[in-house]
C-alpha positions in Angstrom: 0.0 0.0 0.0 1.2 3.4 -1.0 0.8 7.4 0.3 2.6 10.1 0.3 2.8 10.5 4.0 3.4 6.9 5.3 4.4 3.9 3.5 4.4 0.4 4.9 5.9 -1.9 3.4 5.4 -5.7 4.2 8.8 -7.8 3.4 8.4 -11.9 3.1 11.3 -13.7 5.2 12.7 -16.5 3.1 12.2 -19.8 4.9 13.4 -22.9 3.3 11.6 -26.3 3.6 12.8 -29.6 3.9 12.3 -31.8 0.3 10.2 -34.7 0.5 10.3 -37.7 -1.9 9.8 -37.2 -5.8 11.5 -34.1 -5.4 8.2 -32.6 -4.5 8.2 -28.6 -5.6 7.7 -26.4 -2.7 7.5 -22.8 -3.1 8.8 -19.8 -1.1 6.2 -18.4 1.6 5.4 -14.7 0.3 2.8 -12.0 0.0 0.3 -11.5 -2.8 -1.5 -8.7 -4.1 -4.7 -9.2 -6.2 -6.0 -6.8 -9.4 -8.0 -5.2 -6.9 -5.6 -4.2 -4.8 -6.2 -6.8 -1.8 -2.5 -7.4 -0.2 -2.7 -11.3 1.4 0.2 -12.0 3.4 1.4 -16.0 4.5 0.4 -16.1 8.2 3.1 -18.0 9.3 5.2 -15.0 7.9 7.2 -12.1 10.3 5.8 -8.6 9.6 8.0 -5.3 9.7 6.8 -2.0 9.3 8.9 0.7 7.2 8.0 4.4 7.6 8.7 6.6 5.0 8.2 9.7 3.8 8.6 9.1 0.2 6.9 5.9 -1.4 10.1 4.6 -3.2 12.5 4.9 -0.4 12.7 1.8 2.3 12.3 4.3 5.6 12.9 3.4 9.0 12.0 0.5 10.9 9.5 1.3 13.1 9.5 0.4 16.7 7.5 -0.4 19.9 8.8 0.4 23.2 5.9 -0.6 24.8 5.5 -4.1 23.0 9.0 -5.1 22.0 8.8 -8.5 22.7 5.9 -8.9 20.6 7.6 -6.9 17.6 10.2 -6.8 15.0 8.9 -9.1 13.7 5.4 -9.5 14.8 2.8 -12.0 13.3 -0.9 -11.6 12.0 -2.8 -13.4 14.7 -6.2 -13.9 13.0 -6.9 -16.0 9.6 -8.7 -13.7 6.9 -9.0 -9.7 6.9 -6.4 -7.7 9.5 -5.7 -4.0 10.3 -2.9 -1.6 10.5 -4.4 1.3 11.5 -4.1 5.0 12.9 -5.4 6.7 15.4 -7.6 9.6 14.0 -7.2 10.4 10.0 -6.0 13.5 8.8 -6.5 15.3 5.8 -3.6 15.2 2.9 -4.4 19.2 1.7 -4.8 21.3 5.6 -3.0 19.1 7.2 -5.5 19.1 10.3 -7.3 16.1 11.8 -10.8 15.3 10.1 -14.4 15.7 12.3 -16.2 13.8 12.8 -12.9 11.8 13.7 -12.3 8.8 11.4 -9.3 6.2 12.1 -7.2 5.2 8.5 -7.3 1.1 8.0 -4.7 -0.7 6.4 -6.8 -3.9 5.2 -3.9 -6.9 5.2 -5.3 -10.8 4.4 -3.8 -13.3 6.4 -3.5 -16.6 4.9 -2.3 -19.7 6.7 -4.3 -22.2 5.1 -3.5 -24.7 2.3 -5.7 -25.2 -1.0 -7.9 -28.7 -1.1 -7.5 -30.3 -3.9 -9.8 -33.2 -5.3 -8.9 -35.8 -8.2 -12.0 -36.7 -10.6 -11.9 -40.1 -12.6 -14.1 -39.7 -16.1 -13.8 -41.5 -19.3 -13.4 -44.7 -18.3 -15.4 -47.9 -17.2 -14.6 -48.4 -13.3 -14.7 -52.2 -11.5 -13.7 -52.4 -7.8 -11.6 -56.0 -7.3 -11.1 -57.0 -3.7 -8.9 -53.6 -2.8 -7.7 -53.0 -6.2 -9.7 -50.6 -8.6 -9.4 -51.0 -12.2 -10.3 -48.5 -15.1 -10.3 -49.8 -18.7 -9.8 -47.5 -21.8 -10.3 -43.8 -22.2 -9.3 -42.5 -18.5 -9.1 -39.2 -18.1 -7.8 -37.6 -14.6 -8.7 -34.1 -13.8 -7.2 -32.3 -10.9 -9.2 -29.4 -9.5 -8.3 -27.4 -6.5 -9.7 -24.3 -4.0 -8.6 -22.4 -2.0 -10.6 -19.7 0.5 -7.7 -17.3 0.9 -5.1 -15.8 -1.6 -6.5 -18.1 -4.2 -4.9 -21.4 -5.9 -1.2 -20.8 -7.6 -0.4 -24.0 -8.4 -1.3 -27.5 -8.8 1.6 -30.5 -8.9 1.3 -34.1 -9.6 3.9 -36.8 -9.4 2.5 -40.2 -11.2 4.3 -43.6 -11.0 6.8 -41.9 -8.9 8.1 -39.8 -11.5 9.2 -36.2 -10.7 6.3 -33.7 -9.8 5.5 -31.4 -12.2 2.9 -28.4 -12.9 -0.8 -29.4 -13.8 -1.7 -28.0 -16.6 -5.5 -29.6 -17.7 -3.9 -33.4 -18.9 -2.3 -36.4 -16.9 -0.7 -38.9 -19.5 -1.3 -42.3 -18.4 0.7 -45.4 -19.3 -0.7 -48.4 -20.2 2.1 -50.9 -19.3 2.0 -50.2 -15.5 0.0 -52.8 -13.4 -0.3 -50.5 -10.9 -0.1 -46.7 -11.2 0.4 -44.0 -8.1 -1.0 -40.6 -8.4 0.1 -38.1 -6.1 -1.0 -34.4 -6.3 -0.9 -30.9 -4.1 -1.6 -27.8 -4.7 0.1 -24.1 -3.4 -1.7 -21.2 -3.0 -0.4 -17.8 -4.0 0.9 -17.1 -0.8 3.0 -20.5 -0.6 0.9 -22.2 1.6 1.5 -26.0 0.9 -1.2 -28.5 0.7 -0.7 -32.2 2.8 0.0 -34.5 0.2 -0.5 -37.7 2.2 -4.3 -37.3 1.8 -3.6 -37.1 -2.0 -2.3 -40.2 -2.7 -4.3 -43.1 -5.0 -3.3 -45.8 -6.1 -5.3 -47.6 -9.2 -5.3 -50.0 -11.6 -5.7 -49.6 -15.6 -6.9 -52.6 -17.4 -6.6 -52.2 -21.4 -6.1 -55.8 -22.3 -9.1 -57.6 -23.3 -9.7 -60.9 -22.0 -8.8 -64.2 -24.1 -10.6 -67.5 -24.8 -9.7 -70.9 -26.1 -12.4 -73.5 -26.9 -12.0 -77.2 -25.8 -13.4 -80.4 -28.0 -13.6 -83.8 -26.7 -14.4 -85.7 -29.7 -13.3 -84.8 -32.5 -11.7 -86.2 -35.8 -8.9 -84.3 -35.8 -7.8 -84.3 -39.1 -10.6 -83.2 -40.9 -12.5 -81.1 -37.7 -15.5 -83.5 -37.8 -17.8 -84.0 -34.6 -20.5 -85.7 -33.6 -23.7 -84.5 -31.9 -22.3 -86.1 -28.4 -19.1 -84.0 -29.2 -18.4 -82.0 -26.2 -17.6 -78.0 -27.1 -17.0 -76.2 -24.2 -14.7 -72.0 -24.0 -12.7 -71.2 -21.1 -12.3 -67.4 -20.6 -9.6 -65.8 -18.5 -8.4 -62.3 -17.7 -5.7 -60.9 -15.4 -6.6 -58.2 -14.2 -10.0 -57.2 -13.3 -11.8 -60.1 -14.1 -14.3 -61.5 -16.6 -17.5 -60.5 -17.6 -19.3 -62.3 -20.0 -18.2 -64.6 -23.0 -20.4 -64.6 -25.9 -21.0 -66.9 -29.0 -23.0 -67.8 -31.9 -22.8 -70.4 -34.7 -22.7 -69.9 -38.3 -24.6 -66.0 -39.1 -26.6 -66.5 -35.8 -26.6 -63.9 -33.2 -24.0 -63.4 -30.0 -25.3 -65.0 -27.2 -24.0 -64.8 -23.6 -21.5 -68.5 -22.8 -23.8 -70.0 -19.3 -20.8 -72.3 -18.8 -22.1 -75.1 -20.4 -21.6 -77.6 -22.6 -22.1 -75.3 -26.3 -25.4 -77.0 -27.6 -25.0 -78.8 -31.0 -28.7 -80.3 -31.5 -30.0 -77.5 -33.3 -27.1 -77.4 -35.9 -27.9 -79.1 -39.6 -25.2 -82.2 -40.8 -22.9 -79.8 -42.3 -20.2 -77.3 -41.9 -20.8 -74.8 -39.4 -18.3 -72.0 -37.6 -18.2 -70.9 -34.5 -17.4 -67.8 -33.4 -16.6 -66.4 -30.0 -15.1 -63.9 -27.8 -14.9 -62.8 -24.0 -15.6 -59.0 -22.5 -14.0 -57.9 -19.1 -15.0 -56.1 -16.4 -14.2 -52.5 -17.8 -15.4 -53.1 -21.2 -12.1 -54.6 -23.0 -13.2 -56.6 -25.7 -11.3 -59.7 -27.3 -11.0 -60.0 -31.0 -13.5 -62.9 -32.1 -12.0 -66.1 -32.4 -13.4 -68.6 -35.1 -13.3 -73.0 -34.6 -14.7 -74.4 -37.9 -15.7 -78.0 -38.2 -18.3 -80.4 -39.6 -21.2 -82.0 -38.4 -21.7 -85.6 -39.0 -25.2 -87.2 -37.6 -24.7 -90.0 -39.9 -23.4 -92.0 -37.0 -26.2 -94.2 -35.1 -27.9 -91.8 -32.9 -28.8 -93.7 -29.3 -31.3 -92.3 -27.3 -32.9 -94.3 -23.7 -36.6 -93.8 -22.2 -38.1 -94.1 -19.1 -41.1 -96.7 -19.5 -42.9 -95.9 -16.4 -42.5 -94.1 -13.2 -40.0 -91.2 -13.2 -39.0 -87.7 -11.8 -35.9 -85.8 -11.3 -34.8 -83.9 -8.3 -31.6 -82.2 -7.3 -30.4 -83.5 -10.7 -31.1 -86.8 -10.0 -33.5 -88.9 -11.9 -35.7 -91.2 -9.5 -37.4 -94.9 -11.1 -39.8 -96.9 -9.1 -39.5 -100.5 -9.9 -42.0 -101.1 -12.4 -40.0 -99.4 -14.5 -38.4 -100.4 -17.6 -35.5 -98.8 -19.9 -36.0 -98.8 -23.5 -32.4 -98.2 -25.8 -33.5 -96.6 -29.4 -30.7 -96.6 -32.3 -31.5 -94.7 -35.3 -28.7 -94.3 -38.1 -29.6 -92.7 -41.4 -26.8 -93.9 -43.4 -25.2 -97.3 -43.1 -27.7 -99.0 -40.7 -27.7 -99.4 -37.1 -25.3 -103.1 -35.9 -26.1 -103.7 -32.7 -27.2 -102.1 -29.4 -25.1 -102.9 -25.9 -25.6 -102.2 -22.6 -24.4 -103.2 -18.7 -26.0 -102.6 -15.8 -24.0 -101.8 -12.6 -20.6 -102.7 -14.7 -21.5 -106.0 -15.4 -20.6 -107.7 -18.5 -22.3 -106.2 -21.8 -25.1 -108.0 -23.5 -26.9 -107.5 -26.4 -30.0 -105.0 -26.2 -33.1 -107.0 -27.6 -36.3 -105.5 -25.9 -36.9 -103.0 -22.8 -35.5 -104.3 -19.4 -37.0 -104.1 -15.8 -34.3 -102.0 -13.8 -32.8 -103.3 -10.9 -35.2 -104.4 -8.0 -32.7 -103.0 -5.7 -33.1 -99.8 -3.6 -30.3 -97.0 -4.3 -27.5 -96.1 -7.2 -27.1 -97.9 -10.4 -25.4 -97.5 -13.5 -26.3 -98.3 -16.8 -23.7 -98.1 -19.8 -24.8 -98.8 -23.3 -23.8 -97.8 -26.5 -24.2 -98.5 -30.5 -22.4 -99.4 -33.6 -23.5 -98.6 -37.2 -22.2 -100.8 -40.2 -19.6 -98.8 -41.0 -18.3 -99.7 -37.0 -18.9 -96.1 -36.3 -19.9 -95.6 -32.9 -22.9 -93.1 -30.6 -19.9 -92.8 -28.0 -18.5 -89.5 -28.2 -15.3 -90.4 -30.2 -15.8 -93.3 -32.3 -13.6 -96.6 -32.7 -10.8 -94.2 -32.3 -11.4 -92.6 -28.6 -12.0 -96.3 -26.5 -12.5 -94.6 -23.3 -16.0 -92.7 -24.7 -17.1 -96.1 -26.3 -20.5 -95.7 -24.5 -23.1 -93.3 -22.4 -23.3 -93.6 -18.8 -26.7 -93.3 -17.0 -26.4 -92.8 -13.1 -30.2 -94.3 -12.1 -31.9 -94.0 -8.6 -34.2 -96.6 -7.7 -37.1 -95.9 -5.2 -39.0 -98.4 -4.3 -40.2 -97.2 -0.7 -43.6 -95.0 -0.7 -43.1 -91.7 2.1 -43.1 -92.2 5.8 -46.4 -90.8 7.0 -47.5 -89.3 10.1 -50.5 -87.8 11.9 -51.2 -85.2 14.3 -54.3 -83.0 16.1 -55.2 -79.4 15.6 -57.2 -77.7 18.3 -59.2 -79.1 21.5 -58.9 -83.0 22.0 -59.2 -85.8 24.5 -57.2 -88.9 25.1 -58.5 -92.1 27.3 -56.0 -94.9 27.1 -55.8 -95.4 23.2 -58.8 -93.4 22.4 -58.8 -89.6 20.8 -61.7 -87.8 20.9 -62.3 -85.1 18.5 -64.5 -82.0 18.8 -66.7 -80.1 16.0 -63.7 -77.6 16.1 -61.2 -79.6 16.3 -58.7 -80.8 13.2 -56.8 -83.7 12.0 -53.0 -83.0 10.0 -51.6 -85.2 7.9 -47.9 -85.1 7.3 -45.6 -87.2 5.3 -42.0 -87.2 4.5 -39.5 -88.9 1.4 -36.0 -88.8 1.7 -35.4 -90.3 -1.8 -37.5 -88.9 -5.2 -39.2 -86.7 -3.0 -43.2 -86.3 -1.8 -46.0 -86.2 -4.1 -48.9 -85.9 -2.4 -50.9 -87.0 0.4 -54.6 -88.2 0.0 -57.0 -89.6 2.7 -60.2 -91.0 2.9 -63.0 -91.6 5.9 -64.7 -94.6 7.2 -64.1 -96.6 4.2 -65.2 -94.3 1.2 -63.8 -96.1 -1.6 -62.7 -91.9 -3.3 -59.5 -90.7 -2.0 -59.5 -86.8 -1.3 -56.3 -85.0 -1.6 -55.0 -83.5 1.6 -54.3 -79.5 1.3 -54.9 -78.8 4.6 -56.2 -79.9 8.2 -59.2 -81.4 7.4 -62.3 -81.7 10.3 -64.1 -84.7 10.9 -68.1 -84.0 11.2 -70.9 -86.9 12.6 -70.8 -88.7 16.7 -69.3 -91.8 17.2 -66.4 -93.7 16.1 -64.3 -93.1 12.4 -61.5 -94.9 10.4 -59.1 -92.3 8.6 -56.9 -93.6 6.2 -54.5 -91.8 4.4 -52.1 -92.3 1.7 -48.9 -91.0 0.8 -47.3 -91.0 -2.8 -43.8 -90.4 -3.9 -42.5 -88.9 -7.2 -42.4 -92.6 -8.6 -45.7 -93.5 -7.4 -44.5 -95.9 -4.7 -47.4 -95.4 -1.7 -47.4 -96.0 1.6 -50.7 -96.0 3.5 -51.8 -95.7 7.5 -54.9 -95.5 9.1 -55.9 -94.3 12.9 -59.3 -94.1 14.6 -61.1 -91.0 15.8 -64.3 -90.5 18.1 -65.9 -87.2 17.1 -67.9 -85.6 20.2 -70.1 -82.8 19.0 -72.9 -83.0 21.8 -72.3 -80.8 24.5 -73.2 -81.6 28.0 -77.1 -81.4 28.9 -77.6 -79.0 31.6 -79.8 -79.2 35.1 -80.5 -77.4 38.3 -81.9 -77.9 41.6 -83.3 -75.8 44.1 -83.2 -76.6 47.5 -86.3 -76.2 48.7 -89.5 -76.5 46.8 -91.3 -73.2 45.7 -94.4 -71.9 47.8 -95.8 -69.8 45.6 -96.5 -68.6 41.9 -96.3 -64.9 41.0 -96.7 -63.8 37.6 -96.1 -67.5 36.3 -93.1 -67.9 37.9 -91.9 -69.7 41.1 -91.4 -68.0 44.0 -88.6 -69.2 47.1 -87.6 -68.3 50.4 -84.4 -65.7 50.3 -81.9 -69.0 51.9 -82.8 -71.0 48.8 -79.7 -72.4 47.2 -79.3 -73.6 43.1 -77.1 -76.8 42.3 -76.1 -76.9 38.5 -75.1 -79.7 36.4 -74.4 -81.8 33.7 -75.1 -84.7 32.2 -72.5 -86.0 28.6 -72.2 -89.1 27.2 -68.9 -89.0 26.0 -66.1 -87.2 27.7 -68.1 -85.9 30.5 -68.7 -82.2 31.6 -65.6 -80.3 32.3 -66.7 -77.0 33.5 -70.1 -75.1 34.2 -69.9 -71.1 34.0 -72.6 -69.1 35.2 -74.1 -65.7 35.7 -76.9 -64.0 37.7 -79.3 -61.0 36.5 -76.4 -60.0 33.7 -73.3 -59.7 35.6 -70.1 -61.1 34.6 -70.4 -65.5 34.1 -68.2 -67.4 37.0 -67.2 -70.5 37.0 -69.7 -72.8 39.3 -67.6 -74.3 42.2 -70.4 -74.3 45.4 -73.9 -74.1 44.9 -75.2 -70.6 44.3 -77.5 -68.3 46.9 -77.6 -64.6 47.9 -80.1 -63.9 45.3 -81.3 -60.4 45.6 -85.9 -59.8 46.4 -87.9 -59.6 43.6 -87.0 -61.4 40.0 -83.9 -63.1 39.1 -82.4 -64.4 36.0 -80.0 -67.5 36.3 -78.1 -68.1 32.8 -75.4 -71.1 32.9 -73.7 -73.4 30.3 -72.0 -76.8 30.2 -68.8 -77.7 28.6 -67.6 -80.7 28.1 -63.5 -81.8 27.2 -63.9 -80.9 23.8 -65.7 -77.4 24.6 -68.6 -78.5 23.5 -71.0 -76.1 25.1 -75.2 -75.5 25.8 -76.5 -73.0 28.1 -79.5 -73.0 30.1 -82.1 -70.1 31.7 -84.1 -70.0 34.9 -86.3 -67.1 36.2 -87.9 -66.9 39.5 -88.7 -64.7 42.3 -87.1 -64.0 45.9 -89.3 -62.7 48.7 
């Protein structure tokens, strides 16, 4: 700041900071004025103040006697706007003080605080690996720094560990690094330095797409001819971060995603076919397709087997019962089909003639079989020349035990040695359990109805008296198992009664009249499981449960309401009215 009656000027002190690794650039601590004339100064800088009376000479050093150990140099004590000021102002032309009085600022911006500076990733397809982060093609890094002081001078980056230099709007990445390191900072215009620890990422930048091999088991190989049992199966790798998907297609069909599987050949015609293929990554590298021509020959006896009877499949598994028979088909449309073999649990192999009963035995058994056209060519998956595919293996599960079933009672019930007795309410469930093809269904029916009913839920039994419940419980091969279990059904609640003590000496209004000391016993009468409980209630108040018989009636009318319940809550209430005087 300049005048022609005192100038102040505000020197920097040169202080030199250590070097850290990369030969990081650090800048000297200084002041900074802006276009509009705003003077910041480093706050960790010393201050001396130069009086002058002409603005280009340096002046004298100006002292405090009454603060010298806070002076020469002294330091700005507060971040942002400070003052050097003067007492009253006075004015340039009369040289006299100015009234009202008015005190001459010196506005000086302390700045002790670094930029922030933030790195943004754009471009570029992003996958996060375990700890590692990978970017595939077309990164682009953009530094971009504050600062809410003297303003942003500079901003530094040192990637891979290579020198730091200025950022000027473009990082160059290289591709051949597995790893790369970015490190960046930024300096105000003041010198403040910003912490480069919390600037430091390390990434990953995939540009190599993934690559794909197929594998054939069976195959002539010098003429790349299959058969439809050939196996074609692609295994996809990459090395960085990681497969996607791997697509395919035959012949001009379209690019499919690759499940894993076996590729499917049935659809293909007896000719020549290509396939082509190729694998994506996780941040969008794509291989070059890769093509595996080769022709399809159907011509050799086609052997298919069929379930004659009972079968289901569960957990991959394929269940028989043992009515079941297997039936071997051969079909070749060239030279004719020879013969048909097969062996059952790796016994010796006999000539297919007819269907055959599978084994009678519960559990795991293998069938092997296999075909041979005139021409000696084979349905195994190489031909005569691959002997260890001569034939097709068939893992079969035999089931021939029907669920294990079980029974059990919803709601109120009463036992009596090896009697239950059911209510109106009450409900019977069925359950039922197959460890081997797995539950069907479960079906019941009741006293001897000749129509099963199939069992969806709890199920009530309705009618007095005694009942036969069978039920029946069917596997995924049909096997069934059956059980059966008695019930009696109570529905008939308990028929209530009363007794007064004494007899009645008089009628009022039709009704009978007692002595105030009369006393009510209540009862019940059930043919079956015999009254459990009698609740009552007198002239509408709350019902209690009968223990002693009743008295205290209150003069004048009186209602008496009461029910029975049996053990199965079967329940039938009763009313008396009569009158107390």
């Amino acid at each position: 700041m300049r005048t022609t009656k005192l100038i102040i000027t505000l020197l920097l002190a040169l202080v030199i900071y250590s070097g850290i690794a990369q030969n990081q650039i650090i800048p000297e601590k200084k002041s900074y004025q802006d276009t509009t004339g705003l003077l910041y100064w480093n706050k960790s800088e010393p201050v001396y103040i130069h009086l002058s009376s002409k603005p280009d000479e340096k002046g004298d050093l100006l002292k405090s006697k009454v603060h010298a150990q806070y002076t020469n140099p002294f330091y700005f004590d507060s971040e942002g706007i400070n003052y050097v000021r003067t007492r009253y102002a006075v004015d340039t032309a009369s040289k006299k003080t100015i009234i009202p009085h008015i005190e001459i600022l010196f506005e000086v911006y302390a700045d002790g605080k670094a930029p922030n500076t933030k790195a943004y990733f754009t471009g570029a397809n992003k996958i996060i690996v375990g700890s590692k982060t990978y970017y595939g093609k077309g990164l682009k890094i953009t530094l971009k720094s504050t600062d809410a002081g003297s303003g942003v001078e500079n901003i530094y980056y040192s990637l891979n560990s290579e020198d730091f230099k200025p950022y000027n709007n473009k990082i160059n990445l290289s591709t051949n690094k597995d790893s790369c390191e970015l490190k960046f900072y930024s300096v105000d215009k003041v010198g403040n330095v910003e912490n480069i620890q919390k600037n430091i990422i390390e990434f990953y930048i995939d540009e190599e797409a993934p690559e794909t091999f197929h594998n054939v088991t069976g195959i002539d190989l010098e003429k790349n001819i299959i058969a439809l049992n050939t196996k074609i199966y692609l295994d996809a790798s990459d090395a960085k971060s990681g497969l996607k998907t791997t697509y395919y297609k035959f012949d001009d069909g379209k690019f499919i995603p690759y499940n894993g599987n076996i590729l499917p050949l049935n659809q293909l015609s007896e000719d020549h076919h290509t396939l082509t293929y190729y694998s994506v990554d996780k941040v969008g590298n794509k291989e070059n397709p890769k093509t595996f021509s080769f022709f399809l020959d159907k011509s050799a006896p086609i052997l298919t087997s069929d379930v004659l009877g009972d079968r289901f499949i569960v957990n991959g598994k394929i269940y028989f019962s043992g009515r079941t028979k297997l039936k071997l088909t051969a079909v070749d449309n060239k030279s004719g089909v020879k013969e048909v073999k097969y062996s059952v649990d790796n016994s010796e192999f006999k000539k297919y003639t007819a269907p055959f009963y599978l084994p009678k035995e519960p559990g795991v058994h293998i069938i092997k079989y296999y075909a041979i056209d005139r021409m000696n060519n084979s349905t195994g998956t190489g031909g005569n020349n691959y002997k260890n595919y001569k034939y097709s293996t068939k893992k079969i599960y035999v089931d021939l035990v029907g669920p294990a079933l079980s029974h059990s009672y919803l709601g109120k019930r009463f036992f009596t040695r090896d009697t239950v007795f059911l209510g109106k309410n009450s409900k019977i469930k069925l359950t039922a359990n197959d460890l081997e093809s797995g539950l069907q269904y479960i079906s019941y029916s009741i006293d001897g109805e000749q129509k099963e009913t199939m069992y969806n839920a709890p199920f009530s039994v309705s009618g007095n008296g005694k009942h036969l419940i069978e039920y029946f419980g069917y596997d995924n091969v049909n096997n069934r198992n059956i059980n059966k279990f008695y019930v009696i059904v109570d529905e008939t609640p308990p028929e209530p009664s009363y007794t007064f003590s004494v007899e009645p000496y008089q009628k009022e209004d039709g009704l009978n009249v007692y002595p105030s000391y009369v006393k009510i016993y209540l009862s019940g009468a059930d043919k079956m499981t015999g009254t459990e409980q009698i609740f009552y209630s007198i002239n509408g108040s709350q019902e209690k449960l009968y223990t002693v018989p009743i008295s205290g009636f209150r003069k004048g009318k009186n209602l008496l309401k009461f029910k029975t319940l049996d053990k199965l809550n079967n329940e039938k209430y009763e009313e008396i009215n009569f009158i107390i005087k």
